[in-house]
N, C-alpha and C positions, 0 to 999 in steps of 0.2 A: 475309532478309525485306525487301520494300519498309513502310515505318511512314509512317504519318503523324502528325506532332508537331503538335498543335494551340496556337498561340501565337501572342499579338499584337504580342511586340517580339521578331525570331529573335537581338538582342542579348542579353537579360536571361542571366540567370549560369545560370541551372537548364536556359533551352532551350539555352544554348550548352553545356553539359556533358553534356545527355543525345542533341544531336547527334553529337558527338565519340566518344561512347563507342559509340553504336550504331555509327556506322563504323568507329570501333576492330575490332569483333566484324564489319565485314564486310555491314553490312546498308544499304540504301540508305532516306536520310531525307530526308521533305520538310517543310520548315518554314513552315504553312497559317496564316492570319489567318482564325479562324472568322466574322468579322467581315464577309468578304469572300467567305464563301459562299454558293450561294443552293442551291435543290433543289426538285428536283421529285416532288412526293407524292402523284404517280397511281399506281392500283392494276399497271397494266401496266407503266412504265417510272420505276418510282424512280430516283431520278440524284442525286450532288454535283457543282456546278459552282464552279468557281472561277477566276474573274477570263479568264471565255471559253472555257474548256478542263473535260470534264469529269473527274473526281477519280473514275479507278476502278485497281485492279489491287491494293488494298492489303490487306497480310496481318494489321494490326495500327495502332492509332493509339492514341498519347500524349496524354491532355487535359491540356493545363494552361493553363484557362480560369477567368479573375482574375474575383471576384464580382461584379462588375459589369455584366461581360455574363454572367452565368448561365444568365439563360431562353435565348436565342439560343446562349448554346454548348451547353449541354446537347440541344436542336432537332437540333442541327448534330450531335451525337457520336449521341444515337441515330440520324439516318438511316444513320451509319457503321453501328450496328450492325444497323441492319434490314438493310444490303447482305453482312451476314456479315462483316462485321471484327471482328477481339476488338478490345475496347474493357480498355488496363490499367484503368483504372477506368470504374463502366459510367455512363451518363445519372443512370440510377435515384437509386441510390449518392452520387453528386455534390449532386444537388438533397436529396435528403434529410441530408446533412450540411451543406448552407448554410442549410437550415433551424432557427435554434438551438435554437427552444424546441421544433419537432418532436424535433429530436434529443436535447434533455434528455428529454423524455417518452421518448421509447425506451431512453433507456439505464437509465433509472430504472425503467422495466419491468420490465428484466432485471440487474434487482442490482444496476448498478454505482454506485459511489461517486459523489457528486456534491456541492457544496456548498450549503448549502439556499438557494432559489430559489422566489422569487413572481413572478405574472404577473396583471396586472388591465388595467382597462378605465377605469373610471369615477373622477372623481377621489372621489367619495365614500368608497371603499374602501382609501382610500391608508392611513387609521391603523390598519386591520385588520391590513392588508396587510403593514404595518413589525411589528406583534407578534407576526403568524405568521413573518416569515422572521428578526426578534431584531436585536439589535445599538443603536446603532448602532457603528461605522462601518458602512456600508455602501456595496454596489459596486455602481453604477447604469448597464446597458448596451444601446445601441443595438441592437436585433434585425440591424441590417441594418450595421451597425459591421464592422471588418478593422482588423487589424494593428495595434491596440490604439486606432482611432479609435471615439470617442463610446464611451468606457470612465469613467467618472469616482468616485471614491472621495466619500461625504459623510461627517463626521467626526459629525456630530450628527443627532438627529429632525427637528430646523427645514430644517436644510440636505435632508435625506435629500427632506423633505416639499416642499420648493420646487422644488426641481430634477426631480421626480417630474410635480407642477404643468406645469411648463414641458414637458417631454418631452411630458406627455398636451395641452398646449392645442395643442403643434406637432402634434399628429396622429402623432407617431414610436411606435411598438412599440417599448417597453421590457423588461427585464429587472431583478428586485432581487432582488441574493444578498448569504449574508453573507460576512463579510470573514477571512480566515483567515488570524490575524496570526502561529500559531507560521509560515507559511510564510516570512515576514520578507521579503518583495519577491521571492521569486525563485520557478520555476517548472521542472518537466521536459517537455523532450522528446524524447515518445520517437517513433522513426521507424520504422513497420512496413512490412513487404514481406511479403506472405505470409500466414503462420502464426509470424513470429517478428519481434521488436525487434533489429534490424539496427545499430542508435546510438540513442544516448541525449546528451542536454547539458541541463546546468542553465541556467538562461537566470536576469539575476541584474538586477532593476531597478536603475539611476543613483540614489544618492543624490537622495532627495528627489523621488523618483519611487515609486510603488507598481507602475506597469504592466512588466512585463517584456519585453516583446516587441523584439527586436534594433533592428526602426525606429524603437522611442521613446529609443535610445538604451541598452539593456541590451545586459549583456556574457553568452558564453558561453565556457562552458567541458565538458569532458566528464566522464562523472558514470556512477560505477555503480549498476545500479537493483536493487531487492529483486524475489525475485520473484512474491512479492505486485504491485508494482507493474508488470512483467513481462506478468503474467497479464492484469491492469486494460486496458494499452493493447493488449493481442491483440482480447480480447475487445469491448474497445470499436470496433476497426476489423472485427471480424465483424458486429457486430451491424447498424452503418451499409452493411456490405455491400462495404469499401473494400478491393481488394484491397494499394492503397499509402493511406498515412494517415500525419499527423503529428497524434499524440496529446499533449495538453499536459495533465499532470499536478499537482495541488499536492499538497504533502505536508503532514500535518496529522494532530493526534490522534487521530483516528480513522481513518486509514489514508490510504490513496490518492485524491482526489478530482477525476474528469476533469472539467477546462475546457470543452475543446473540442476534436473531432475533426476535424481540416483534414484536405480530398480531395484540396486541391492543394498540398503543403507544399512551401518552399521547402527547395534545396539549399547556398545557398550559407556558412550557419551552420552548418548541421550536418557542412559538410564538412570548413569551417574547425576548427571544435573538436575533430573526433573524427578528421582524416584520412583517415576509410575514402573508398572509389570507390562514394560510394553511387548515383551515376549507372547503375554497370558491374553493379549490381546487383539496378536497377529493368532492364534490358535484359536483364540474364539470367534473370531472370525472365517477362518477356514472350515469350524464346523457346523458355523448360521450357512456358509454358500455351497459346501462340495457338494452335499446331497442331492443341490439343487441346480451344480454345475454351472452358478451366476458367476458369470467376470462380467468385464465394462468394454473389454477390448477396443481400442478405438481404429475403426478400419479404414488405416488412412493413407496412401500412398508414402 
């Protein structure tokens, strides 16, 4: 298969591994700066160009487009798939999992666990707000936040209520959920491919840290999962429509509670803790479906 890898540094650990592997298997990769694409979206001659040359002949293309540029990569992966390339994960799919509190409403639709979760507007409504989601401690998060940035714990009402203040005079879209201390700083994830959980690692906050996420300084390790919680990250990457997903799960008294559904989840933690080739396994996969143009897309408001 000729693929095209959609990525802005062909350095980073994930695109350098999932080049390797797809030419391990024999397939030819080109590693694209969506950044650096433009296209033409007339009705006769839709076209990808890049960097003078136009981007055609491909069986299949990789996104792994960092949320930042979202709108423009997703632009970019659907014209790939209006030219007929399977897309491992589609446009659709992508935006709708960077969306968080779309994606809380969807998954909460369809049953799955989640940790309670308010969302307002006005500051007037902030003491309502703290009574219906409980606590405190509570966990105060940037809609538009990654990698555990503008994540912040308030230990108190006052604290909860200022810093709520603040978020709404900056004009930033928040989130307020509550705080799940049997979880004790640490968190899972689990890594889908498919229809199944591929790896799993616990991911373990730093002393004196609440957030777990590897770049705040949290440690992993690999972790076997129930399959209560099995089922939790499948179906939560169906319902987003992902056919690859890093599902981050907390565990808590009342079972399984997902975080957050990442479209582009990094490889280079999960490799490290668990040792699988989960590169060699997002490629083997792309070359069971493209022929046959399967995704799972879930078409969902």
């Amino acid at each position: 298969m000729k693929i095209a890898l959609l990525s802005r540094d062909p350095t980073l650990y994930s695109t350098c591994r999932l080049v390797a592997a797809a030419q391990a298997r024999g397939h030819e990769v080109q590693v694209i700066d969506v950044l650096r694409c433009y296209m033409n979206i007339s009705t006769q001659a839709q076209s990808i160009h890049y960097k003078g040359e136009e981007l055609k002949g491909f069986d299949a293309v990789i996104p792994r487009i960092g949320a930042s540029v979202t709108f423009y990569g997703t632009a970019v992966l659907r014209q790939f798939e209006m030219l007929g390339v399977f897309a491992l994960n589609e446009s659709v799919a992508i935006a709708r999992a960077r969306d968080k509190l779309r994606s809380l409403q969807l998954l909460s639709r369809k049953g799955i666990g989640l940790p309670i979760t308010g969302y307002a507007h006005a500051p007037d409504d902030i003491e309502d707000l703290l009574k219906m989601v409980g606590g405190p401690p509570l966990v105060i998060k940037l809609l538009e936040g990654a990698q555990g940035i503008g994540v912040v714990l308030a230990d108190t009402e006052p604290a909860a209520k200022g810093l709520i203040e603040t978020f709404m005079g900056l004009r930033a879209n928040i989130l307020v959920q509550e705080y799940i201390a049997e979880a004790q700083g640490a968190d899972i994830r689990c890594f889908v491919i498919g229809e199944r959980v591929v790896a799993a690692m616990k991911r373990q906050a730093k002393p004196g840290e609440f957030r777990s996420n590897l770049h705040r300084g949290g440690s992993a390790s690999p972790i076997r999962i129930t399959p209560q919680e099995r089922s939790t990250a499948t179906h939560a990457a169906r319902i987003m429509g992902l056919n690859v997903a890093g599902v981050d799960i907390l565990r808590s008294q009342r079972g399984p509670l997902v975080l957050e559904v990442n479209s582009t989840p990094g490889l280079e933690g999960i490799e490290g803790a668990t040792g699988k080739d989960i590169a060699g396994l997002m490629i083997e996969y792309l070359e069971k479906n493209a022929a046959l143009a399967r995704t799972r897309v879930y078409r969902q408001a």
